[in-house]
N, C-alpha and C positions, 0 to 999 in steps of 0.2 A: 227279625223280631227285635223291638225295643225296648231297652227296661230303663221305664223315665220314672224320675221322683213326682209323687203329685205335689202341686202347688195352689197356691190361691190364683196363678197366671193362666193354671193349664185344668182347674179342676170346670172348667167350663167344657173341657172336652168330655165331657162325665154327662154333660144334658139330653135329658128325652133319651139315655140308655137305662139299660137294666144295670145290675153292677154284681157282681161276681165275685164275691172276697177268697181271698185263697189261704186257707188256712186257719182255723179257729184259735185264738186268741182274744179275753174275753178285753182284758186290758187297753186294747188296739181298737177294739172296737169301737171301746167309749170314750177314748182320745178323738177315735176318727168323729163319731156321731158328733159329737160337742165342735169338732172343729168347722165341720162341712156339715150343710142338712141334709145327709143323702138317706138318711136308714130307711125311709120308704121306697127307693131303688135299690135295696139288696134283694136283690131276687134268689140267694144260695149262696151257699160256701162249701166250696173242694181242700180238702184235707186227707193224705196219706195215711193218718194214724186213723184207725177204724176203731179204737176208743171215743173218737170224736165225730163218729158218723150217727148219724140218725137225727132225728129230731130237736130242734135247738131252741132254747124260749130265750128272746134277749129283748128287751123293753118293749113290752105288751107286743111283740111280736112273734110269731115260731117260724124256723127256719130250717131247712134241710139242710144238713150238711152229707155233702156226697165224696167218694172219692174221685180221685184227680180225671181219673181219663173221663167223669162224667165232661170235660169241658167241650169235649168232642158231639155231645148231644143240642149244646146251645148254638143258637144263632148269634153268633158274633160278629157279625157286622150291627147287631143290635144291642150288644151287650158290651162293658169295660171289666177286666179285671185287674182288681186291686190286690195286692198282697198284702198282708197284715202279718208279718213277722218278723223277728228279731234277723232272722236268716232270711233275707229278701232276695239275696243272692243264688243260694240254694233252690228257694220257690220257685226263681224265675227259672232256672235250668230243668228242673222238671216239669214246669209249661212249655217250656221250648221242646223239650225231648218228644210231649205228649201233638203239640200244633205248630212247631214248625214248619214239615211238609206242605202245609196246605196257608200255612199264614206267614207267609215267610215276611212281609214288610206290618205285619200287627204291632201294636201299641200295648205295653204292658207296664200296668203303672203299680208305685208301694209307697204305703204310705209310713212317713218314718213320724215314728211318736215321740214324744220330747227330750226322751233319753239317746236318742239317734240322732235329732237334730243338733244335737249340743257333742256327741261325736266326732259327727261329720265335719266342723268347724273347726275341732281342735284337733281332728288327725291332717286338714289339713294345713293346720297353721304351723304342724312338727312334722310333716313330711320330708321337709327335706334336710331335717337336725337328726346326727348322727344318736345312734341308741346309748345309753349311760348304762354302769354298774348297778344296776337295781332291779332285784326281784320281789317280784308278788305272788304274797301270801293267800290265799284263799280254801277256805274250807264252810261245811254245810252245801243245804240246797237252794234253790233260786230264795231270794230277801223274802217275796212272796210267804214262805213255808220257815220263816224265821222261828226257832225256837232258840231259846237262851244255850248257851254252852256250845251249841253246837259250828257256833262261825268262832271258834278257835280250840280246833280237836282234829282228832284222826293222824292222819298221815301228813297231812300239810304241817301241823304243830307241830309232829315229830319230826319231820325232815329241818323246822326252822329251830327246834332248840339243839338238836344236833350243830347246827351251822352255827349258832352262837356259841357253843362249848368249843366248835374247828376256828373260831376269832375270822370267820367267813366276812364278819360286819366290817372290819379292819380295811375292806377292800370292794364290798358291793351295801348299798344302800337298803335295809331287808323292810320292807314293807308289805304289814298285813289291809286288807281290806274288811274290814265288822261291822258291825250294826252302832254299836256305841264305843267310839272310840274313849271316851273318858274312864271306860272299866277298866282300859290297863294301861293305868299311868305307873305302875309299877316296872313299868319299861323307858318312863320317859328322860330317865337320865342314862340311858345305854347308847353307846355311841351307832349311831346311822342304823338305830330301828324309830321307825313309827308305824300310826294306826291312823288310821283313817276309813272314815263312812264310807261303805257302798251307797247308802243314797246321797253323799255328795255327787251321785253322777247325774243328778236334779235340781240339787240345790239352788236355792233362788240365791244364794251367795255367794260371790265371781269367785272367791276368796277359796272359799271351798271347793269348787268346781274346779278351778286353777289345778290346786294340790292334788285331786283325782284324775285328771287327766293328764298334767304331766307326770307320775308315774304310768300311768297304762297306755300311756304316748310312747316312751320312752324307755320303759325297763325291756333286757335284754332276754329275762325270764319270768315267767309265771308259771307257779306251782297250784294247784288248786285239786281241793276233795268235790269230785261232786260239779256243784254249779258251774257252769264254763260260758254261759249267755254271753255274760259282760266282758270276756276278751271274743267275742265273733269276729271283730273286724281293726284283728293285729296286721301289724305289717308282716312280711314273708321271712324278715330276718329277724322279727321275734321269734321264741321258743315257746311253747304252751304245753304243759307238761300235764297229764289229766292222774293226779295220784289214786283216784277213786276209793273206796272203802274196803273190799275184800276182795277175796277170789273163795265165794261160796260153790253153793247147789244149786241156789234158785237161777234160773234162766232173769234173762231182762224184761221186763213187763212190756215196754214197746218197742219196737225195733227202729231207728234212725240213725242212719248212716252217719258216723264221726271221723272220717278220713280228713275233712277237710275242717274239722271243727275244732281239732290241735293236733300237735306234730306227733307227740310219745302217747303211749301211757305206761306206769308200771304193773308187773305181777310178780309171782313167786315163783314160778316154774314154767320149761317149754310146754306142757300140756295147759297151765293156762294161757300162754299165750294164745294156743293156736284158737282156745274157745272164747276169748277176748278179742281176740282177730275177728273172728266170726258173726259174735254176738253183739258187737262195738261199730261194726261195717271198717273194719281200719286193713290197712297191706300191715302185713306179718314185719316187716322190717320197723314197723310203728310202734312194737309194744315189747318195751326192753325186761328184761330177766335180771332182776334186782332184789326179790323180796320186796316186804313192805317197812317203809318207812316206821310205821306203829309199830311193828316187831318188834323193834327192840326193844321197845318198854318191857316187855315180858321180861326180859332179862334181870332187871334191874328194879324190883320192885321197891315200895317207900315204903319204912318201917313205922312210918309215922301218917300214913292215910288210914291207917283203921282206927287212929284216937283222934283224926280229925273228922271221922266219919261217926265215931263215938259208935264202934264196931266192940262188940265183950269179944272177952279173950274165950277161947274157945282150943280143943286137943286139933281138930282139921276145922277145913273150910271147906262147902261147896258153891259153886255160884251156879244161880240158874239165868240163863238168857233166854226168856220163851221168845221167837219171831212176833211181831205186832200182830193181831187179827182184828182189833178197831181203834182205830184212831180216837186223838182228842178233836182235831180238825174236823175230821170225816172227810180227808182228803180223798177225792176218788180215784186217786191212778195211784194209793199205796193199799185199800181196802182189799181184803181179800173175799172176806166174807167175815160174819160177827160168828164172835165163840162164846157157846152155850156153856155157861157154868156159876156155882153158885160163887167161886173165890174167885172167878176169873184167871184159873190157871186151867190149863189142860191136864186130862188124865185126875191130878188131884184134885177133883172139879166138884167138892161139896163140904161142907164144914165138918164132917164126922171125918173124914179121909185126911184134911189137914191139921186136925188135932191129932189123928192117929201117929200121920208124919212126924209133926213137933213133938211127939214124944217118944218117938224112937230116937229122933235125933238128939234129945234131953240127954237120953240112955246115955247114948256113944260123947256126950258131949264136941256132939258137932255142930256148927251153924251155918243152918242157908242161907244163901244172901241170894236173890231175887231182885235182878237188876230188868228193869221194860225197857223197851227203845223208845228211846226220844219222843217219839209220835203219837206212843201209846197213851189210854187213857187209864191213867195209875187208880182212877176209883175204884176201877172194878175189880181191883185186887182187894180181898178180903183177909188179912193175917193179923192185926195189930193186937188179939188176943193171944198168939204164940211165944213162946219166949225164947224158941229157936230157929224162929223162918225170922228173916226180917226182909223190907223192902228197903231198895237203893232205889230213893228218887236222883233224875236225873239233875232237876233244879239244885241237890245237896253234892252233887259230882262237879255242879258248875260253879256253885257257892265256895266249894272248896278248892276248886281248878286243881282238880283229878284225871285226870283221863282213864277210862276203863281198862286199858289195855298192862297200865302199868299196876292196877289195883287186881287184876287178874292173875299176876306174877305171883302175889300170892293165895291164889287157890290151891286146894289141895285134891282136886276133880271140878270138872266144869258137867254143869247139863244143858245141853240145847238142843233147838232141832234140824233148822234149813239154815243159820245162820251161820255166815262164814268167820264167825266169831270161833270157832271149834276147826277151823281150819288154820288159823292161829295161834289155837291155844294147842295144838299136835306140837308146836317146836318143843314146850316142855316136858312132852313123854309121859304124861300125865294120865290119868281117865278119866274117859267121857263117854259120857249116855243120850243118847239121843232118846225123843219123843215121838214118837212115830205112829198116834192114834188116829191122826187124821191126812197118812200122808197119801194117798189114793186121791183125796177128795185136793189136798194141797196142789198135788201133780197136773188135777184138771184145772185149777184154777189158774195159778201162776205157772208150773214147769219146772223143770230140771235142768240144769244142763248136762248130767248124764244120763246115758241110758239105765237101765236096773238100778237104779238109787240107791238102794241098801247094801249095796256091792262097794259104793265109797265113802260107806262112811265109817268112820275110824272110832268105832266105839260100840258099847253095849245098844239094842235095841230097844227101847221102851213103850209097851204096849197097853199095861195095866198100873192099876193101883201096885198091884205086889210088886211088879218089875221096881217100879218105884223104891220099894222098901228093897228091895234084894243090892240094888246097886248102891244103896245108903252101907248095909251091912257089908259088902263086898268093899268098900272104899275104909269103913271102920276098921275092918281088919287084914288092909296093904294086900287087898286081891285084886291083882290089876291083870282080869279073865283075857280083855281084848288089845291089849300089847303088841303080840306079834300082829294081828291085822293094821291096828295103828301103827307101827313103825315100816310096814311091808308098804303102808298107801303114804306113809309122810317120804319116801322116796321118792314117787311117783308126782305127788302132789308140792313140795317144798325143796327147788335146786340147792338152797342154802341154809343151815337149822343154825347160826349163829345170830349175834347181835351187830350188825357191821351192814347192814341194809342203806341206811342213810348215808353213808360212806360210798357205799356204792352208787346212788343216786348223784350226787353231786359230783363223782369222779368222773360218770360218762359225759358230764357234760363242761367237765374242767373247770369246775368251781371251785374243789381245792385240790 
């Protein structure tokens, strides 16, 4: 079996067949249609992720999308299949796995869409030029799901401002990849950092183009949160480091094998290894025990993010982090299902309940700070009447280039529910209450990655409005009820409770 690029040379072997795409990608599609007139010989599309099966409407057309071994059903001496993925490489091995026996001299074509074609030219015009001092930075998810703040945060920003305070730059070239490079010219008199667009990997400007692909040609490392698309097709003696976001509760929403898709990743403990191992498709030897990069921000909080977040001074802090249940996007592989409430918070889920709140909080002169994720849609929070719940928009964490992690430092109790933000915030020893009104219905939807859920989580239960108030009174007067459970599972769950994570990362790979 052969895995040939289509061309304008060879797309005549494509006539008077059916056509077979493999793999849904809506992107690829409309590249391909625009490029070739085939869309009336697609006769289906095979796809692994059964999120992406059934039914498909794509210009005035509907289309099955089946999974893979359906290719076993078609007549293939009638039919051509095309790949339409970023991973073409991948697709083609599990067609091969699925029709090699019986097609062993078949034709299997992919079609590479613009960001591939302009790749392929420049990996191999640096193929045989040795790798340079340069790593890449990357954080957020694919450009697609671009939200502001978010392509430079997390764990990738922590592990590069750590490397800038170790004079790392002194010796490797530290480039971030963003959306607008001109936000942070605040960097541009630092010796061997820059920024640079991820969609210069498009760019109708050589210029630009040039600059994005000799670093991703040529750097020795790439550190990245999240998005990993755009290094697929590193060479063997790059490093691809995948720092991801947490080590929660929630299971993975799809499953796809990432053994081949970068070298590492990190976590915070042997027990997450083993379930990153697992739920990631990686060999055990892949996911090193470091902590997280972001960690350490806890440690070291800024005394001066709550007067640039124009935060009142307050006797404690709480922060609550609900998990997203609907988007701003209506992204569909992050929706869970929509949450019924009149403030758009769970449990304190109507205006008599959140006035109640804000005034016991008055009481105790506490304030909550209610931070959504990224994704979420901030309308449907209802508090601007309170005068001690407030909301942290994410846009005024980016405006101020905050990172949450370090504005967490100083809470004085966190609330969440499945978010591995409370798996985190356990290094401080702190208390924490979970939400737990809809975790049955949570469990069916997305999943756990333990079993008995409420057996790991390291903090008070919350089930009601009163839970609510009890754990507000319990924090006002330094009753920290679930302490021994949380210090019994941050054993368990966190090999290291220091700030020295980023440290760690850069030493296993003898950066400094």
């Amino acid at each position: 079996m052969t895995l040939k690029k289509l061309t304008e040379e060879n797309i005549g072997e494509l006539s008077g067949k059916q056509i077979c795409l493999c793999e849904k990608t809506i992107s690829y599609f409309e590249e391909l249609c625009n490029q070739y007139n085939i869309l009336e010989s697609i006769s289906c599309i095979v796809d692994t992720n059964k999120r992406n099966q059934g039914k498909f409407a794509f210009q005035n057309r509907m289309l099955d999308v089946y999974d893979l071994p359906y290719l076993l059903q078609l007549s293939l001496e009638q039919t051509a299949i095309v790949i339409t993925s970023d991973y073409y490489r991948e697709a083609f091995e599990k067609i091969e796995d699925v029709l090699e026996v019986d097609h062993p001299d078949m034709d299997v074509y992919y079609f590479a869409n613009q960001e591939t074609e302009y790749e392929e030219l420049y990996r191999k015009y640096y193929e045989n030029r040795p790798l340079q001092n340069i790593i890449i930075f990357r954080s957020g998810p694919h450009s697609s799901s671009y939200v502001k703040g978010m392509d430079f945060a997390d764990n990738a920003r922590a592990l590069f401002e750590y490397a800038l305070k170790a004079d790392i730059n002194h010796t490797y070239e530290l480039v971030w990849l963003v959306k607008n490079p001109d936000e942070f010219r605040r960097y541009e008199t630092t010796e061997n950092v820059s920024f640079l667009s991820f969609d210069w990997s498009v760019s109708e400007d050589q210029a630009e183009r040039d600059a994005y692909y000799r670093v991703l040609c040529l750097a020795k490392y790439l550190f990245f949160t999240d998005a990993y698309g755009f290094a697929r097709n590193c060479r063997k003696d790059q490093i691809r480091v995948q720092l991801w976001h947490g080590c929660g509760f929630k299971t993975r929403v799809n499953f796809v094998r990432c053994e081949k898709r970068y070298e590492y990743t990190t976590v915070i403990s042997d027990l997450y290894a083993d379930i990153h191992a697992d739920i990631y498709g990686l060999r055990r030897d892949q996911v090193l025990v470091t902590g997280y990069a972001k960690e350490d921000w806890l440690f070291h909080p800024d005394g001066t993010d709550k007067q640039k977040l124009c935060i009142p001074q307050a006797k404690q802090y709480i922060f609550w982090l609900p998990t997203f249940r609907s988007t701003e996007q209506k992204l569909a592989q992050l929706n869970e299902y929509e949450l019924e409430s009149e403030t758009g918070l769970p449990i304190v889920n109507t205006q008599d309940k959140l006035e109640r709140l804000d005034e016991i909080l008055r009481r105790k002169n506490i304030l909550l700070l209610v931070k959504l994720h990224p994704f979420q849609n901030r309308n449907m929070v209802k508090c601007e009447a309170c005068s001690n719940i407030r909301l942290l928009e994410n846009a005024d964490l980016a405006e101020q280039d905050i990172p949450i992690n370090r504005l967490l430092g100083m809470a004085d109790a966190l609330i969440s529910d499945y978010s591995s933000v409370a798996v985190d915030y356990m290094l401080l020893d702190r208390p924490i209450a979970f939400m737990l009104e809809d975790v049955e219905e949570y469990e069916q939807s997305r999943g756990f990655v333990f079993d008995n859920i409420r057996e790991w989580l390291p903090g008070k239960e919350i089930f009601t409005f009163e839970d609510v108030c009890t754990f507000v009174e319990e924090v006002a007067n330094r009753c920290d009820i679930t302490a021994e459970k949380r210090r019994r599972l941050r054993k368990r769950m966190h090999k290291y409770c220091d700030d020295r994570s980023c440290q760690r990362i850069l030493e296993i790979f003898n950066i400094c």
